[in-house]
C-alpha positions as CSV (number, residue, x, y, z in Angstrom):
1,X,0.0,0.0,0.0
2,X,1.5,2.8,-0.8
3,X,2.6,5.9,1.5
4,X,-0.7,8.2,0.6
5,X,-3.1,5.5,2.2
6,X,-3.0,6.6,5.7
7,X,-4.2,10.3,4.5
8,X,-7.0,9.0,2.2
9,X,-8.5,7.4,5.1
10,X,-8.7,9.4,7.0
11,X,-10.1,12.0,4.9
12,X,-12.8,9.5,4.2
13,X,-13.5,8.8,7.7
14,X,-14.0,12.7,8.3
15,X,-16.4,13.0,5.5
16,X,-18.4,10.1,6.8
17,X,-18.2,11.8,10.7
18,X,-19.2,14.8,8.9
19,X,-22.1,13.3,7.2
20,X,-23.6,11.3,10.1
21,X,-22.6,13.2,13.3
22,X,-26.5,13.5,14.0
23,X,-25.9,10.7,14.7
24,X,-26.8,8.2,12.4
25,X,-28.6,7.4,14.5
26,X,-28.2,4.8,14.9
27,X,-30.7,6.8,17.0
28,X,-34.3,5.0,17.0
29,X,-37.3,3.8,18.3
30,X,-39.8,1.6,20.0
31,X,-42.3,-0.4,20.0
32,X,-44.7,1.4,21.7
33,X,-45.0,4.4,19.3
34,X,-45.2,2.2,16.4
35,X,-48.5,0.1,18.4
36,X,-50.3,3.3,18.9
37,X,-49.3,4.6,15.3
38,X,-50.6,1.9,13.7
39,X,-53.6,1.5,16.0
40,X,-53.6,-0.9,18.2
41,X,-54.8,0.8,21.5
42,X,-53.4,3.3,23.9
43,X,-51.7,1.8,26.3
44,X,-48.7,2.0,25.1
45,X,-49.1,5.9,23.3
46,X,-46.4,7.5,25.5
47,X,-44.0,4.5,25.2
48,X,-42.0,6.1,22.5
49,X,-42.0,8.6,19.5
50,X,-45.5,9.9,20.7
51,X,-46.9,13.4,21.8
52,X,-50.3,12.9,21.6
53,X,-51.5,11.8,18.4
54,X,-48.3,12.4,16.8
55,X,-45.9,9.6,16.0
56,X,-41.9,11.1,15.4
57,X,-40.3,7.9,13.3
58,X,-36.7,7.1,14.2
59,X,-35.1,8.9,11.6
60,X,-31.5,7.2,10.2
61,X,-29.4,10.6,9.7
62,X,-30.4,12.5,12.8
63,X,-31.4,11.3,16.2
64,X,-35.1,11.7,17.7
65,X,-36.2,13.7,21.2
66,X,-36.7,10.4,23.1
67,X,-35.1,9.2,26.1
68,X,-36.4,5.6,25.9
69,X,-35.7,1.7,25.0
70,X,-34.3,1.5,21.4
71,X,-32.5,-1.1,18.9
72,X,-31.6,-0.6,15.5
73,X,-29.6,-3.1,13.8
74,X,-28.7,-3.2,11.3
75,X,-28.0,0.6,9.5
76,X,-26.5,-0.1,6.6
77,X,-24.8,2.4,4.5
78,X,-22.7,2.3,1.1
79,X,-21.1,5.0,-1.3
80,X,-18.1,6.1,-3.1
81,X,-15.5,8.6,-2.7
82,X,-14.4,9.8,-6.3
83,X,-10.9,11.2,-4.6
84,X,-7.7,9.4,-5.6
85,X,-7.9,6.5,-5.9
86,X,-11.6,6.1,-6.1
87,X,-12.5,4.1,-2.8
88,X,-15.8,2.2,-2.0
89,X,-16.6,2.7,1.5
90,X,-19.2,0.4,3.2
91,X,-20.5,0.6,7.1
92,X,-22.7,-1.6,9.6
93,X,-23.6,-0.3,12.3
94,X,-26.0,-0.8,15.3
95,X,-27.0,1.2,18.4
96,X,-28.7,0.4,21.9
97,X,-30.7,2.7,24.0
98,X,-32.2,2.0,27.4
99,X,-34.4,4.3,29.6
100,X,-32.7,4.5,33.4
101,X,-35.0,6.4,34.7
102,X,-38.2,7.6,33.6
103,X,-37.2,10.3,30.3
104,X,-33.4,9.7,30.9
105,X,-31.8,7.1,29.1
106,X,-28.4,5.6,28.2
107,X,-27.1,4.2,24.7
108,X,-23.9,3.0,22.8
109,X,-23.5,2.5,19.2
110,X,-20.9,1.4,17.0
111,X,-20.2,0.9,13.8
112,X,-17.9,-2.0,10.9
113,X,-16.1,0.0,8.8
114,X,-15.1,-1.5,5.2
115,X,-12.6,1.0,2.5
116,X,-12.1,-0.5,-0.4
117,X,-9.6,2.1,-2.8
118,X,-9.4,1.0,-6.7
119,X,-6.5,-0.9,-7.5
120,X,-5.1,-1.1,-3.8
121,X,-6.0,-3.4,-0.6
122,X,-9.0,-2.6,1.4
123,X,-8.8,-1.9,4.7
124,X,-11.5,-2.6,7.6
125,X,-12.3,-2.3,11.2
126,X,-14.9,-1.2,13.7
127,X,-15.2,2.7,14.4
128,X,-15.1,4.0,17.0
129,X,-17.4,3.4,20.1
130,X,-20.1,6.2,20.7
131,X,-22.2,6.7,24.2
132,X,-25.5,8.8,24.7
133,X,-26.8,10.4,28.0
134,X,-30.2,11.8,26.7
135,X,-32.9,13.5,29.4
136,X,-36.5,14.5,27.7
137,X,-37.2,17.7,29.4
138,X,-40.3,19.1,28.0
139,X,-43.3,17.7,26.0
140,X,-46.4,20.2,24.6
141,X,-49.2,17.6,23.4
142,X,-51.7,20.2,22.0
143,X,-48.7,21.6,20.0
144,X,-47.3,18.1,19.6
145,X,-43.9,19.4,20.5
146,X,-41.0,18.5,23.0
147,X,-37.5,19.4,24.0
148,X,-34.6,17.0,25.2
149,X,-31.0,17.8,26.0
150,X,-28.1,15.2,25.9
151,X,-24.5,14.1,25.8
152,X,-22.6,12.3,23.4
153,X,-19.2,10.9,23.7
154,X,-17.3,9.7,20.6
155,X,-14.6,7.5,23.0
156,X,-11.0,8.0,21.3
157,X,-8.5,5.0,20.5
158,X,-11.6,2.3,20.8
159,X,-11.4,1.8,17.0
160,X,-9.0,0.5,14.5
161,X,-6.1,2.5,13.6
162,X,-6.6,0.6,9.7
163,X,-9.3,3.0,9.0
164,X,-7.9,6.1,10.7
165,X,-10.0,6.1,13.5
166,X,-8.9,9.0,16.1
167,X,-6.7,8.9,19.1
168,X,-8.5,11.4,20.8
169,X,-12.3,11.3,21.9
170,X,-15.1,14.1,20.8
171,X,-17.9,15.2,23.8
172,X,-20.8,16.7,21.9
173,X,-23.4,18.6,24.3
174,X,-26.6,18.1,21.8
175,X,-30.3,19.9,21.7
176,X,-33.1,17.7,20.5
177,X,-36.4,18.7,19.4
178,X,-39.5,18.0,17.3
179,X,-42.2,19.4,16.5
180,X,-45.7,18.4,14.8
181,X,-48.2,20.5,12.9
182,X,-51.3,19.2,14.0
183,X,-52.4,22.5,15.2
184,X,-52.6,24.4,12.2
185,X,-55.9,25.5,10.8
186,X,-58.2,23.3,9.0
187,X,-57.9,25.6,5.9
188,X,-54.4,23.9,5.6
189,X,-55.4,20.4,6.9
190,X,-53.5,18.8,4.3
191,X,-49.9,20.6,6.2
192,X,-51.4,18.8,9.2
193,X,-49.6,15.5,8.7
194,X,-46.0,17.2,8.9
195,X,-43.6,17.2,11.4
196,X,-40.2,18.3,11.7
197,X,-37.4,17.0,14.5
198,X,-33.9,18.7,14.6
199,X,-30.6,18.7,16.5
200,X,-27.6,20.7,17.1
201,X,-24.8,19.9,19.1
202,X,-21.0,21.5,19.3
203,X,-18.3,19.0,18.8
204,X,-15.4,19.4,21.9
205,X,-12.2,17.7,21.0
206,X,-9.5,16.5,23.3
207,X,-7.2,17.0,20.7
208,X,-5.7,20.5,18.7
209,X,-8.8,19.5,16.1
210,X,-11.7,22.3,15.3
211,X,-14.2,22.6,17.6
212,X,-17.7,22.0,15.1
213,X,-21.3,22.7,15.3
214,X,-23.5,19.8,14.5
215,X,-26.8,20.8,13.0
216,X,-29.2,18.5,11.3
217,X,-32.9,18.1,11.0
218,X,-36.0,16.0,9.2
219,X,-38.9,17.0,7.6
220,X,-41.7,14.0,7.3
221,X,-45.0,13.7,5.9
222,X,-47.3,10.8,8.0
223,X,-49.4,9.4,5.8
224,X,-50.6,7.2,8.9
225,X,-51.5,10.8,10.3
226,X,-53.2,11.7,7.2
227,X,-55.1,8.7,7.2
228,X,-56.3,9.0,10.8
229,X,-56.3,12.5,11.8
230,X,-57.0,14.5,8.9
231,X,-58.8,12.8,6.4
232,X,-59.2,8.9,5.4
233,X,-58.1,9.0,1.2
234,X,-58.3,5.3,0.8
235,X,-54.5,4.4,0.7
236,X,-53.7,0.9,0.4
237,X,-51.3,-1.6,2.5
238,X,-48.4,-0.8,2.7
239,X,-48.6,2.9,1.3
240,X,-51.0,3.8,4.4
241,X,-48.2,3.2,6.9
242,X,-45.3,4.8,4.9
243,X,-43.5,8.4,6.0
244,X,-41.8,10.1,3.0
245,X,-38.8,12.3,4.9
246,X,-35.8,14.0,3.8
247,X,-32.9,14.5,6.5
248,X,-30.1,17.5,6.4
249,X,-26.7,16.2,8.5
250,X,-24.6,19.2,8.6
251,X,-21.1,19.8,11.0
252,X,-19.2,23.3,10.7
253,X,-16.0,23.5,11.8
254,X,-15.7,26.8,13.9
255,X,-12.0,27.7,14.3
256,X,-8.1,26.0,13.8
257,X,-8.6,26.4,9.7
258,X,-11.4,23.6,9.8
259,X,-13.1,24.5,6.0
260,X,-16.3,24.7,5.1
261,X,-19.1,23.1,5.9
262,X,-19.7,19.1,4.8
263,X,-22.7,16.7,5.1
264,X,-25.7,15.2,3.2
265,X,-29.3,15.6,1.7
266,X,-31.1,12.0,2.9
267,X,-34.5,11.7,0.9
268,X,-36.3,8.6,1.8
269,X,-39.3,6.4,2.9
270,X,-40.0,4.8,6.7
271,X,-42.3,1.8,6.5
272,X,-43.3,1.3,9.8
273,X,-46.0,-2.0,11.0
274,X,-46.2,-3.7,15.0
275,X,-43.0,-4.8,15.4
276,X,-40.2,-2.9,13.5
277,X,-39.5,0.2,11.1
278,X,-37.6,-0.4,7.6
279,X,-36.3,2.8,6.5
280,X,-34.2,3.5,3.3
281,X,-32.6,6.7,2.1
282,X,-30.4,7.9,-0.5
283,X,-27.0,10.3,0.8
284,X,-26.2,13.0,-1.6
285,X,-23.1,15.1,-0.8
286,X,-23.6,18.5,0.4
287,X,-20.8,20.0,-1.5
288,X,-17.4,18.6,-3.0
289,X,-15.8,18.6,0.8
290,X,-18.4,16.1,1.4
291,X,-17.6,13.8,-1.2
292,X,-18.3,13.4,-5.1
293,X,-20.9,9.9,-5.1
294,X,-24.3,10.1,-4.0
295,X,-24.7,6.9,-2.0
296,X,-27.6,4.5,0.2
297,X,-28.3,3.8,3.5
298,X,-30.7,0.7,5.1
299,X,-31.8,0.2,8.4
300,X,-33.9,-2.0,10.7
301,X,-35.4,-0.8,13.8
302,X,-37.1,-3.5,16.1
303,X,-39.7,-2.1,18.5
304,X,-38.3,-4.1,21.5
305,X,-41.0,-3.2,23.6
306,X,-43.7,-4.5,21.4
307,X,-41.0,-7.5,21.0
308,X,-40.3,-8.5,24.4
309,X,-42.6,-6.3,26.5
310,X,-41.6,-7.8,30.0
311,X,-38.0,-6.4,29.9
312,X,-38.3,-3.3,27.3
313,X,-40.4,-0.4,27.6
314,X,-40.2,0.8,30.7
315,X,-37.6,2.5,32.3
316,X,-35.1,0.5,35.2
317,X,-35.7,3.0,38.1
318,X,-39.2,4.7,38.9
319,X,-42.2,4.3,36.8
């Protein structure tokens, strides 16, 4: 391999940090917001993803408000970097989230990393490791809104050196909010079913790197909202429980000559039904920082409450 390899990877990995420090989420949901979404009673409506009527998805680029009891596994992702030498990067990842006590929860995530550059050996490795300290602090149901603060911790050294992992970790104080529009006017009932979540969180390096903002939202359209809350059109299975959405994962470096600002445009579809979400998005480069090749991403969520009710679902301490 020649001498160059190192610095390719690296600049690779920090246009795919840049692209999914939302994070990636990894970032998720559960069961119980997918039961009440897709009607099948209220008992669990508050379990997850739910202010009132409105269900928030798990969204794959940027992570949701909730402080509760997640799994998604597997994200998938894919794409190519056109630099030199071309190089096909693809990542599997999971993340776990548990609620501790009631709106605070804890969650890890990590991710396989696989570089493939044209014409040289590939190189591969797991990331590395992220934890999550999320608290939900505020919830509006007539405004179907809420507010959650949180800390993420990228941990330094924990992931292969093959891939260019860093040495040195990231802490990333984060905002989280979401927000449905339920309560517009009936002259613009057909707005109703949207609903917009966002983040932003500044990156805090233990090494000489730029400090970053981390900005990201996603804009949905329920049709399961549509369908129940504003007005039955007749959709079909499966269209009736799809979300269109299109996620924005921005960072911007703030100081110590970081450039411009890198991410991705994620356009996709969430199919949700009782036990899990399938969500599937396309990643299109922000700019030429943020690579050259629009790329894909999969993932799975498993509603583990609905799954295995008797251990998920409820938080460990306090009811």
């Amino acid at each position: 391999m020649s001498t160059e390899a190192p610095d390719m990877k690296r600049s690779i990995i920090e246009k795919r940090l840049a692209a999914w420090k939302g994070r990636t989420r990894w970032l998720a949901a559960s069961s119980g917001a997918a039961a009440a979404a897709l009607g099948l009673g209220t008992a669990g409506l508050q379990a997850h993803g739910f202010v009132g009527e409105r269900f928030f998805p798990p969204t794959i680029q940027t992570d949701d408000p909730f402080a509760v009891d997640e799994l998604a596994f597997p994200t998938v992702s894919t794409f190519l970097d056109p630099g030199s030498p071309p190089t096909r990067e693809t990542d599997a990842g999971f993340s776990f989230s548990k609620e501790i006590f009631p709106r605070f929860a804890l969650a890890f995530s990590e991710t396989y990393v696989n570089l493939a550059p044209r014409g040289m050996p590939s190189a591969h490795g797991f990331d590395n490791l992220s934890l999550n300290a999320k608290y939900q602090l505020w919830e509006n149901v007539p405004h179907e809104a809420l507010f959650s603060i949180g800390l993420e911790a990228g941990v330094g050294g924990t992931g292969a050196r093959s891939i260019g992992a860093e040495s040195a970790s990231i802490l990333t104080p984060t905002l989280y909010a979401g927000k449905g529009f339920g309560d517009l006017p009936d002259a613009l009932k057909f707005a109703k079913p949207f609903a917009l979540t966002a983040t932003l969180g500044e990156e805090l390096p233990t090494s000489a790197d730029p400090n970053a903002l981390d900005w990201g939202f996603a804009l949905e359209y329920s049709l399961r909202y549509l369908q129940t809350q504003v007005k039955d059109i007749g959709l079909p299975v499966p269209f009736k429980s799809m979300i269109p959405v299109v996620e924005f994962a921005m960072t911007t470096p703030e100081n110590r000559g970081g450039g411009p600002t890198t991410g991705i445009i994620a356009p996709g579809i969430l199919y949700e039904n009782n036990y899990f979400q399938l969500g599937a998005e396309a990643m299109i480069p922000l700019n030429r920082d943020s690579g050259g090749g629009v790329g894909a991403v999969f993932q799975l969520q498993l509603y583990i409450d609905d799954l295995w009710p008797r251990i998920f679902g409820h938080p460990l301490f306090g009811k």
